[in-house]
C-alpha positions, 0 to 999 in steps of 0.5 A: 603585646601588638607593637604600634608606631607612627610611620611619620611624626613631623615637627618643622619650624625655623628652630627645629628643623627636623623630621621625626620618622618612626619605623618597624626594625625589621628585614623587607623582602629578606633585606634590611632596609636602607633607612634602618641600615643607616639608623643603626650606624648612628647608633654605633656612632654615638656608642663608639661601637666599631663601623657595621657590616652587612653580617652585623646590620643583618643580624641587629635587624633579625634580633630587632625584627624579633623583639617588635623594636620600634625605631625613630630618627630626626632627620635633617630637612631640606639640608645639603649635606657638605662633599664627603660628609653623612647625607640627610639620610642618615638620622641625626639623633636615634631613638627606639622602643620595644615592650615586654614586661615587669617584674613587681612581685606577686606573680605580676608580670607588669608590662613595660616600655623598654627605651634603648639606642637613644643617641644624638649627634654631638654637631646636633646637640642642645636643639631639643631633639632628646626632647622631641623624640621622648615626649612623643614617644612616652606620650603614645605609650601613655596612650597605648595603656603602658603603665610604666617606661624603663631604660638603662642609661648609659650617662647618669644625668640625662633622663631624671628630668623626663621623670625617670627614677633609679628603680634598681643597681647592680654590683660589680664583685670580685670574690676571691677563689684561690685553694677553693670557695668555702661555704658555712653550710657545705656544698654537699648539701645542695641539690643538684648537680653541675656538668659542663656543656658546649656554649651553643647549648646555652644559646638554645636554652637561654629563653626558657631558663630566663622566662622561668628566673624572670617570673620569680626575680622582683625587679627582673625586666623582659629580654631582647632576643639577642640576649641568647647569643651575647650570653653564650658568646655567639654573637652580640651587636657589632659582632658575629663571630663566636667567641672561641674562649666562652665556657658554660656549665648547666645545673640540674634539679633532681629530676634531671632538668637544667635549671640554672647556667653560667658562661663565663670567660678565662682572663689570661692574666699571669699576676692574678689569673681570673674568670670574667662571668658572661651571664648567670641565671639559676631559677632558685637558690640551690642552683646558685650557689652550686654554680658559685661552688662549681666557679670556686672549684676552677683550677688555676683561678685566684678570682672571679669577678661580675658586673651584674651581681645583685646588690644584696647577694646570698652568696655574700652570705654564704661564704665561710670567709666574707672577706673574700666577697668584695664589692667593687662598683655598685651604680644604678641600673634600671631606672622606671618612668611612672606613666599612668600613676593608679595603674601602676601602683595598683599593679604592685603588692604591699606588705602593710594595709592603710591609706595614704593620700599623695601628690604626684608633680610630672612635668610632661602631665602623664602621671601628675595629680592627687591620688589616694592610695587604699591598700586592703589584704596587700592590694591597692585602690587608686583613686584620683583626687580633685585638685580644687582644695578639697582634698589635702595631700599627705606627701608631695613628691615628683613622679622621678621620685615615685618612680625611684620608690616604686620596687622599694629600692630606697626609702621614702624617708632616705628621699626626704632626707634628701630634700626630694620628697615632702611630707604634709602629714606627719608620719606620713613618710614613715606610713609610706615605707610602711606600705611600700616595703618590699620582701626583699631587694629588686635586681635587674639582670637585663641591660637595654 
């Protein structure tokens, strides 16, 4: 998908004395340019994330440059910076974007408005610089005909009220493998098989495997080109050196074609010795549970444990012995912002025909309004409405709510009990959940 971005937005006033300034990550002449060398220090700065190096900055710019990153900064104007302190060229809040796409089922790769490196400095807070920075950027891709924006939030309280919804979580587990990992159906009987490879070997294969997970994981989102050195251990922001305790295992089809991988870290541990999973990706069930059974055969492991697991697990329920599944943390994950309501909702599949009126409330103006939605044979019609009164609403919700109900990881009616949603019909709610069911829970693998 092109990347468009504006090379200068200007917002000056006595209250807000900034400048917004947007510009490509990418290297120039085989450099990195300053302005995006000290962007991406402010990043690391609001992350906590050690001080950058020529090494780090140059491989963050090549991953970004790959990805199409757009990168914003609010910089001081007119402002004389203090002997000793960051001058006004470093940006005093950080944003940026890229675009790939969405899983919402049916085969529909959706595509999406990925949000990340969202920062501001803690002497700059509460100046409405978050704001600035969100409003333009979600109003210029409501006009370049994204349908849906997506981030990871790193605090759980800041992005509701620009519209944004918990769309998925994730678990975190710990499943206990002393003396062997037992299945009720035996191990025997899945296909395949499981050998172990050099971790460079998942560098270079990371892409095909996710791009084939991705097509078929309801909820999966597009991943940044880093991903493929952060899962095998090669390298990730701040870090540029291979991890030299990272292993890897590959799973085969019958036919010989990898299919499936995890990489995955010893914790040196004499109480409880454990392995730490990097990343995991099988393309289809066989695959998984034969890696999990390949984790339970490690010698001298008593656990495994992983913070991206879905929260609805066929391994769960794979296991002779339940009890040694343990959920430790489930927290959300993905969370969406609906841009254009009729494009998005007709994007997606739905289990059950009918008709249902809504009312969408967006305080930014991008997905409000009255809209019938006529699903027939799983697809939907959506039609704005006029809002003069001629047409009554039959649920009135915000468009964070519609976002969260999007991919069907809540209910509608879990949202009314709530007191997020509100029905003018009766039955409504239950019509709703009717039509928006999905065939089995959203899992996102990608963090942003």
């Amino acid at each position: 998908m092109p990347q468009s971005y504006e090379p200068a937005i200007n917002r000056q006033s006595r209250s807000f004395p900034y400048e917004l300034r947007s510009f490509p990550s990418r290297l120039v002449g085989g450099k990195v340019p300053a302005e995006l060398a000290k962007w991406m220090q402010a990043v690391t700065l609001g992350f906590h994330g050690d001080t950058l190096g020529d090494a780090e900055i140059e491989l963050y710019a090549t991953s970004a440059e790959v990805d199409g990153q757009v990168s914003t900064g609010a910089y001081l104007i007119d402002a004389n910076a203090p002997a000793g302190a960051w001058g006004p060229d470093y940006p005093v809040a950080t944003y940026a974007y890229h675009r790939k796409s969405l899983n919402v089922g049916a085969g529909t790769l959706l595509p999406v408005h990925q949000i990340t490196g969202v920062t501001v400095r803690p002497s700059h807070r509460r100046r409405g610089l978050l704001r600035a920075m969100m409003g333009s950027d979600l109003a210029q891709a409501k006009a370049a005909g994204i349908p849906i924006a997506a981030l990871t939030a790193s605090e759980a309280t800041i992005y509701g009220r620009f519209g944004f919804g918990v769309a998925t979580d994730n678990s975190t587990i710990e499943v206990t493998v002393k003396g062997g990992l037992d299945f009720i159906v035996p191990a025997s009987v899945h296909r395949g098989v499981v050998e172990i490879a050099d971790v460079s070997t998942v560098r270079d294969l990371h892409n095909e495997i996710f791009a084939r997970v991705h097509a078929t994981t309801y909820g999966s989102i597009g991943r940044q080109d880093m991903y493929r050195l952060s899962a095998s251990g090669q390298a990730n922001y701040g870090l540029t050196k291979p991890m030299k305790n990272i292993r890897a295992a590959l799973h085969y089809d019958d036919a010989g074609t990898v299919n499936g991988y995890v990489t995955y870290r010893p914790r040196r541990d004499k109480k409880r010795p454990s392995v730490d999973i990097v990343d995991f990706l099988a393309v289809d069930d066989a695959a998984y549970l034969a890696l999990w059974n390949y984790l339970g055969s490690l010698d001298l492991i008593d656990v495994i444990t992983w913070d991206s697991a879905p929260v609805v697990d066929p391994l769960e329920w794979a296991m002779a012995a339940k009890r040694l599944y343990k959920r430790t943390l489930t927290e959300d994950h993905l969370w969406l912002r609906i841009l254009d309501t009729p494009g998005a909702l007709a994007a997606r599949e739905y289990p059950v025909d009918g008709t249902l009126t809504i009312h969408v409330g967006d305080p930014l103006g991008h997905a409000s309004g009255i809209f019938r939605i006529t699903v027939v044979h799983g697809k939907a019609t959506v039609t704005r409405c006029p809002e003069d009164g001629s047409v009554e609403s039959e649920l009135s919700m915000g468009v964070s709510e519609l976002s969260s109900l999007y991919l069907g990881g809540v209910s509608a009616h879990t949202l009314q009990k709530a007191g997020r949603i509100r029905e003018e019909s009766p039955r409504a709610v239950a019509r709703f959940d009717a039509m928006f069911a999905a065939a089995e829970a959203p899992h996102c693998m990608t963090d942003f």
